[in-house]
C-alpha positions as CSV (number, residue, x, y, z in Angstrom):
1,X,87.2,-2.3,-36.1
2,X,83.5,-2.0,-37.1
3,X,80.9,-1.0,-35.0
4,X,77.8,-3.4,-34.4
5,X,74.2,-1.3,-33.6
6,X,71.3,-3.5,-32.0
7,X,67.7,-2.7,-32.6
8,X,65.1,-3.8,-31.1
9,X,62.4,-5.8,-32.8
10,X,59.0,-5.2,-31.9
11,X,56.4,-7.6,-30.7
12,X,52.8,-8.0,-31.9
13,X,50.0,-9.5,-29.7
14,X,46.6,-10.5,-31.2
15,X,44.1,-11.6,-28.7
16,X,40.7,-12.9,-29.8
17,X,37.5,-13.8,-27.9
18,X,35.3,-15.7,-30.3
19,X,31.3,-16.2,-28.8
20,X,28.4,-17.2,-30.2
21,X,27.1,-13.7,-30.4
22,X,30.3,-11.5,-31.4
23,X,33.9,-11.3,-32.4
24,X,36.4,-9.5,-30.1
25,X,39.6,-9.0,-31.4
26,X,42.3,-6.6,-29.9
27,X,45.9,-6.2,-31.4
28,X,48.7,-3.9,-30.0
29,X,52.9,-4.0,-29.8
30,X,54.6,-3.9,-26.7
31,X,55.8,-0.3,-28.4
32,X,51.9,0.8,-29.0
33,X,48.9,0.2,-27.6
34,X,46.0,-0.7,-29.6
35,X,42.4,-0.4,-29.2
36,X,39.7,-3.3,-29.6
37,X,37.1,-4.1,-31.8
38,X,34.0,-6.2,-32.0
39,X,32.3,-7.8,-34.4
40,X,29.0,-9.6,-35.6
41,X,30.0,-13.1,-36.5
């Protein structure tokens, strides 16, 4: 009989906030937690 192991697969979130006057993006995994960062556009 063979023995079946079940990992987990991680999820990965972007979130973006687009404006006229900068870029905010922010990515993290429901394992870590990530930090944000802005941008000129």
């Amino acid at each position: 009989m063979s023995k079946q192991v079940t990992t987990a697969t991680p999820k990965l979130f972007i979130g973006m906030d687009i404006h006229k006057k900068s870029w905010k993006f922010h990515i993290t995994t429901d394992i870590v937690i990530g930090t944000g960062h802005s941008f000129p556009p």
